[in-house]
N, C-alpha and C positions, 0 to 999 in steps of 0.2 A: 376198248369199244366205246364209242362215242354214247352218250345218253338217249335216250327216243325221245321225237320231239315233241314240244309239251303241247297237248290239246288246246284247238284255236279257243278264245276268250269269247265269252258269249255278248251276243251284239247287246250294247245299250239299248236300258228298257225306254222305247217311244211310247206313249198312251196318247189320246185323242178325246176332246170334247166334241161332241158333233149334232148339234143342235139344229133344229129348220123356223126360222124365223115365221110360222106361215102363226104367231098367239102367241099368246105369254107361256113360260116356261110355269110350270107348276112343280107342286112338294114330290112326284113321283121323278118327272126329270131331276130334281137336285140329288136324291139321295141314290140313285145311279151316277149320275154324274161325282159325285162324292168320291163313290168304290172307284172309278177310275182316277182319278186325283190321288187316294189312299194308297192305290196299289203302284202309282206312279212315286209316289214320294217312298214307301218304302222300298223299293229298288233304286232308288238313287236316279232317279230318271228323268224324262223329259216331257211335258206335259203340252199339246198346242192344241188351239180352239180351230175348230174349222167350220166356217157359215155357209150350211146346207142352203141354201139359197137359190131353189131350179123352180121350184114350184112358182108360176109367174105368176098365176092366177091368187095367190094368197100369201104367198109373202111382200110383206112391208117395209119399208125403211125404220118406220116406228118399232115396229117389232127389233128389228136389230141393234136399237138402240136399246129397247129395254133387255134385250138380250142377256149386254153385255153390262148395263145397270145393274142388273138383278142379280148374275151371278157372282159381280163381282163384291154387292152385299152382304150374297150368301159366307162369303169366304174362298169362292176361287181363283187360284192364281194361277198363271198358265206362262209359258217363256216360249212362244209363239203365238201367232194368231192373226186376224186383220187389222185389229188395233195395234201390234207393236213389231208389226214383220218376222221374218225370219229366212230360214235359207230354202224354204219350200213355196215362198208366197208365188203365186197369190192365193189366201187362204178361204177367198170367197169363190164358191162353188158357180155361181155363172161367170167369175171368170176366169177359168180352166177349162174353155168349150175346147178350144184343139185340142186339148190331150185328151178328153172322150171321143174327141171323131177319129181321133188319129187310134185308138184301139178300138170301135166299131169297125172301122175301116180294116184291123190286122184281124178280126172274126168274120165275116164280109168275106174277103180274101181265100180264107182258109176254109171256106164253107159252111162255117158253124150258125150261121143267120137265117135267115128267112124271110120276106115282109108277110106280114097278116092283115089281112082287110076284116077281120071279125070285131062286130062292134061286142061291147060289153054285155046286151040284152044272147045276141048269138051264143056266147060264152056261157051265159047261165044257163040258158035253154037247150044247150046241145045236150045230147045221148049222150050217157057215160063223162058229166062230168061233177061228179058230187065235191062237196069239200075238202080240202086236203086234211089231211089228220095227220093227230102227232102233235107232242108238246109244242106250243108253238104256230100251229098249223094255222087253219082254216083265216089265212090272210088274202086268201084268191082261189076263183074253181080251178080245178084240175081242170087244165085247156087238152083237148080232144084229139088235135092236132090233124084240126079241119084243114089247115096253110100247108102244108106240109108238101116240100114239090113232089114227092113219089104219088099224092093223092090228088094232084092237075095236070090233065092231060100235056103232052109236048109242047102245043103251040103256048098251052097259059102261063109253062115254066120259062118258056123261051122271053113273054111279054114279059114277065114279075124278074125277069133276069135282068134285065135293062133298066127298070126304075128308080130312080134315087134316091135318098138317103133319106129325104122331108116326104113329110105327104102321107107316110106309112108306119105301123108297128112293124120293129124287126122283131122277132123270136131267137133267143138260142135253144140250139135241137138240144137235150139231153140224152145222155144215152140209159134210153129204157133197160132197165134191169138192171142199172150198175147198182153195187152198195156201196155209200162215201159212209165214212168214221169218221170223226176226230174225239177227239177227250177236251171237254170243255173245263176251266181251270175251273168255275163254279161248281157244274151240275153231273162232273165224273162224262161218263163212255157215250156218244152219241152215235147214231146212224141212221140210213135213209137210203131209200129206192128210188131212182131215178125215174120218172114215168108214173110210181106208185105213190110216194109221198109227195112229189110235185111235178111240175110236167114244163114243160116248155114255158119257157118264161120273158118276160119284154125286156130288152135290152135297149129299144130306144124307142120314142116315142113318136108320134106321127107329127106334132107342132117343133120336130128337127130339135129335139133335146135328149139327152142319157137317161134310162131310169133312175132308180135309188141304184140298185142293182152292179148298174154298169159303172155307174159316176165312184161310189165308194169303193169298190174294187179297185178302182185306177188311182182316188185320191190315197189307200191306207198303202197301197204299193209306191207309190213317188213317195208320199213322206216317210215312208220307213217306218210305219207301224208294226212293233213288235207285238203287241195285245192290243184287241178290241172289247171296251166293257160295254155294254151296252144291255136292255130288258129280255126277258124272255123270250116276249114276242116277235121276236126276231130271229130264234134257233133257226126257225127253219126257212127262213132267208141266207142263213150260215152256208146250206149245201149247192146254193146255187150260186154262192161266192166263191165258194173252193174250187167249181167247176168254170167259171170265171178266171181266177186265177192262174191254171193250170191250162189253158185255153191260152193264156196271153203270158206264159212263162214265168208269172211271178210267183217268189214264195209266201205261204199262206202265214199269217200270223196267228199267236193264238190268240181262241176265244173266251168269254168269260159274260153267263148271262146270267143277268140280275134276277131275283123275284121282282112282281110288278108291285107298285104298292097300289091296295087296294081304298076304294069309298065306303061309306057304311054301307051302304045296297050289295057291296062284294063285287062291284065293279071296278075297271080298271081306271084311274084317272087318264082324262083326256083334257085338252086343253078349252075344254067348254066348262071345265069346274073352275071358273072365274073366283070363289072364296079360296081353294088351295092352290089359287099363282101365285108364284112366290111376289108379285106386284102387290096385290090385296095381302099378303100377311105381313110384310111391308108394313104397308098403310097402316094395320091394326094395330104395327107396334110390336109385333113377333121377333126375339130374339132370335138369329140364327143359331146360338147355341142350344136353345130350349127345344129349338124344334129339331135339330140333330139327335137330340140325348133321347128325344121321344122313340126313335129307330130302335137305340140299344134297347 
């Protein structure tokens, strides 16, 4: 009897840097950005930079430069990225527009979209739409799902069916009441209510560009990311990526969400704390090692 054959070999570990040049990178980006470096070097793995760069309104060429300055101060190495190519480039996010339209278009398609004409003040002030909650959460109201074509008469469905791609918010519909799981490698057993913990959500934006949303889904699926490290506040952007995914056939990688690190106020750093960019500790003279050891 011949032997059974031996279980397929698990895929090399991919990890991703994924920064958005829109400020200086500060002490809360490095020490996330670390864990994913950490946990790529200890799997023997692949580590590549990819520059968020959709935001037109605030990202900078300067910023990208100190980007790539500061991190590479910090102690980052990467064996992909836009400074040294690789077999996925182009690793800059505005230019990878066709391979977002080209999966807007396979959701479009299939029904999963929507356009929305509700401006943001709508959103806040509609009925029934409080904050999202949940580790993570409260990143956007719970949308109402005023767009909704079962909620406009025939002729308006027939009009919003013809319109194009620019010009408008698409929504992807969630389906109310589903529960998504996954087990994050940080935080143990996750889950979430479709409808209840987040609700329809933008997939492209009305000045003809991807959200976060849609663009990373599409980017961690071409380059073959096998884990995603990234902050907490992101968990629950996690459920509407699975549903993403799953939507456009790809498989889902795992996740791994950091603690944020906090200011003395107990707030979160943002990239307005101009003293902890890693630019200004820099300048002060701040060993990268010193301020690593500071974590442990």
């Amino acid at each position: 009897m011949s032997p059974p054959p031996a279980p397929p070999a698990p895929p090399v570990y991919r990890g991703r840097l994924a920064p958005s040049p829109t400020g200086y990178l500060h002490l809360g980006h490095a020490r996330t950005f670390w864990t994913a470096q950490e946990r790529a070097r200890a799997a023997g793995g692949t580590l590549l930079l990819r520059n968020e760069d959709l935001d037109r309104a605030r990202c900078r060429p300067e910023f990208v430069a100190a980007m790539l300055e500061d991190l590479r101060w910090f102690g980052f190495t990467w064996q992909e990225g836009p400074d040294c190519g690789g077999p996925h480039a182009p690793y800059d996010q505005s230019a990878r527009l066709d391979l977002y339209r080209s999966a807007f278009d396979r959701l479009r398609a299939a029904g999963l979209v929507y356009p929305c004409t509700c401006s943001r003040r709508d959103i806040a002030e509609s009925a029934g739409a409080p904050h999202e909650s949940g580790v993570g959460g409260g990143d956007e109201p719970l949308y109402s799902g005023r767009c909704r074509p079962e909620r406009l008469d025939a002729a308006e469905q027939n009009r919003r069916a013809a319109w194009p791609r620019a010009g408008h918010s698409w929504r992807f519909r969630v389906p109310d009441g589903r529960r998504l799981q996954f087990i994050d490698t940080a935080l143990g057993p996750q889950s979430a209510v479709a409808g209840e913990t987040f609700g329809d959500f933008v997939v492209w934006r009305r000045e003809d560009l991807p959200s976060y949303q849609l663009a990373v889904v599409v980017d961690d699926a071409a380059m073959g990311i096998t884990e995603v490290v990234r902050g907490a506040d992101l968990l629950v952007s996690t459920f509407r990526q699975l549903l993403l995914l799953e939507a456009l056939g790809s498989p889902a990688p795992a996740y791994h969400h950091c603690p944020l690190l906090l200011d003395a106020a107990g707030q979160r750093l943002a990239k307005r704390h101009d003293s902890l960019s890693l630019r200004a500790l820099r300048a002060a003279g701040r060993p990268p090692a010193d301020l690593r050891l500071a974590w442990a």
